[in-house]
N, C-alpha and C positions, 0 to 999 in steps of 0.2 A: 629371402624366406619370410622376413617379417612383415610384406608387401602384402606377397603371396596369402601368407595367415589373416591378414586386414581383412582380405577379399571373403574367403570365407566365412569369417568370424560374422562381418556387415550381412553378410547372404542368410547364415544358417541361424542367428541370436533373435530376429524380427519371429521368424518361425518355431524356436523353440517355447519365445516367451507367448505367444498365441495359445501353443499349445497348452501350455499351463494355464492358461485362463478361456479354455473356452467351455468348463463347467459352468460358469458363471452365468451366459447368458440359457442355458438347459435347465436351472433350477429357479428364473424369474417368472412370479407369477403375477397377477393383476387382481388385486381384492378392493372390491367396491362395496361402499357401503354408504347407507342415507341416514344422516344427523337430523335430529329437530336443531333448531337457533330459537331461543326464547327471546322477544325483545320487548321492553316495557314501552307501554304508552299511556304519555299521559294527559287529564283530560283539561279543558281549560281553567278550571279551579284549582288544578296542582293537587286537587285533594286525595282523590282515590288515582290507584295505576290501575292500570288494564296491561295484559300479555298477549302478545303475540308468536304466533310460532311459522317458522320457516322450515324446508327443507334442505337438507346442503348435500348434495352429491357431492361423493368423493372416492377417488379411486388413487389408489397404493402402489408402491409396485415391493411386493414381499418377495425374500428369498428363505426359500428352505431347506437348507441342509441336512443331512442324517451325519450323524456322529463323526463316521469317517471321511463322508466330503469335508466335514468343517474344520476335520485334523487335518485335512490334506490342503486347503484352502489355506487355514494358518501358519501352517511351513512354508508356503510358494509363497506369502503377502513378505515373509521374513527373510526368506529367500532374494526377491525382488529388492529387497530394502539392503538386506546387511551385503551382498554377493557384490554390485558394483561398490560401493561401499571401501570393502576390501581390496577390490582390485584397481580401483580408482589409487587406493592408500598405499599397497604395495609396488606398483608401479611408479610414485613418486618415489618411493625410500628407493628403489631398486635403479630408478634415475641418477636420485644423488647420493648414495652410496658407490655406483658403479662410476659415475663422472670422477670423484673424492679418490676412488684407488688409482684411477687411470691415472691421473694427475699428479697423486702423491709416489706413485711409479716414474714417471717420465720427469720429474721436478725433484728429488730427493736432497736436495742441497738446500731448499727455499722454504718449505713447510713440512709440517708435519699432516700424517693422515686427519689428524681429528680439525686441524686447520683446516682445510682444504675439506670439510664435513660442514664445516658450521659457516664456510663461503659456497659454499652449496646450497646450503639452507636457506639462507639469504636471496641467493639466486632466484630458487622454484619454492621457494614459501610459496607461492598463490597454488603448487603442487599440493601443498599441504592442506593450504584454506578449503580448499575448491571439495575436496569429500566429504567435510564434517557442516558445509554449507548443504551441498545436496542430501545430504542424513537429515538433517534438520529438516529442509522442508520437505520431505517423501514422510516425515514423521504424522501430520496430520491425517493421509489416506490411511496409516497402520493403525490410529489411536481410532479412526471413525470405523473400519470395519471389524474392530474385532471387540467395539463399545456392544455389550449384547440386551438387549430389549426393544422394548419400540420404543421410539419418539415421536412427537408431532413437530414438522421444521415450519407450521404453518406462525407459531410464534416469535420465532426468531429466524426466517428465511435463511437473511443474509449473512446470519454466524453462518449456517450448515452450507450454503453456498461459496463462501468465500474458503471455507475449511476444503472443501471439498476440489477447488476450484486450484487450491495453492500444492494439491498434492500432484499436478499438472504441469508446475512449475520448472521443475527440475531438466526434462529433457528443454526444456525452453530456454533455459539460461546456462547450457551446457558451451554456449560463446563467450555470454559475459564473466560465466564464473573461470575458466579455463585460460582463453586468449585475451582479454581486455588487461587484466590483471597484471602480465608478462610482458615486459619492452622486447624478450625477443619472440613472441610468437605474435605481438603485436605487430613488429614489424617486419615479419615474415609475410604476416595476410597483407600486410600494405602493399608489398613486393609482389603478391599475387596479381592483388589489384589491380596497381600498375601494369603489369605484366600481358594481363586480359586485356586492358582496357588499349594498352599498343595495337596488338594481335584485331583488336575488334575494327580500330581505326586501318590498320593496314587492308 
């Protein structure tokens, strides 16, 4: 069953989160607008400046929400952030709490439950690390779209670039944060590995 629900889950979750974010690209518009650049020059006695002026085309890309797109946009960014979150979270406890009973069921002579809780913990800590790591960086995309005024990134590019860039992160490092961490699902994927790489030579 819990195969079965994988398959689902992979199929229908790509589609649902689309859906909640396809106001987004309906409300982007393109605003152009042309700067003077004043620039001094000066003459070869250094005495008097003289100014020059330029034009600077530039084009934006604005979004405009009305009240309730921006209520409804605010709940899905929170959504988005806090929902794996939790279930990233719950699913560890409910790993090693459900491992901790079984054990302390079938072993009742050797430990106690809360023993067998805190060798659990031990166990899938990177269970634990792995959500409050991905909360952390999905933090910069929440703090940037719901910062409200304009800015200009033409000052500081590469802050608003790199901010922007790290909120990208998360499904990226959903290997190293999850399986690198863990001797055994490290060494489950080695066993895949191997396993292919037989199959491929055969």
């Amino acid at each position: 069953m819990s195969r079965h629900a994988a398959r689902w889950v992979i199929f229908i979750l790509p589609i649902f989160i689309m859906g909640t974010l396809i106001h987004e690209p309906i409300y982007h518009e393109l605003f152009e607008h042309t700067t003077q650049k004043y620039t001094p020059i000066s003459n070869s006695n250094n005495l008097t400046m003289n100014m020059t002026t330029t034009n600077e085309y530039n084009v934006l890309c604005v979004i405009r929400y009305s009240r309730s797109v921006q209520t409804y946009n605010t709940i899905t960014l929170f959504i988005h952030l806090v929902v794996p979150f939790l279930v990233n979270l719950f699913s560890a406890l409910f790993i090693i709490f459900g491992t901790a009973r079984r054990r302390s069921i079938a072993q009742t002579n050797k430990k106690s439950f809360k023993q067998h809780v805190i060798s659990q913990i031990r166990e899938h800590k990177q269970l634990l690390i792995s959500p409050f790591i991905l909360l952390v960086l999905a933090l910069p995309r929440l703090i940037m779209s719901l910062v409200s005024g304009c800015v200009d990134p033409s000052e500081n590019p590469w802050l608003y670039l790199c901010g922007y860039l790290i909120s990208f992160t998360p499904p990226m490092l959903v290997f190293a944060v999850f399986v690198l961490p863990s001797e055994l699902y490290r060494k489950t994927f080695k066993d895949s590995i191997t396993r292919c790489l037989r199959q491929i030579h055969q």
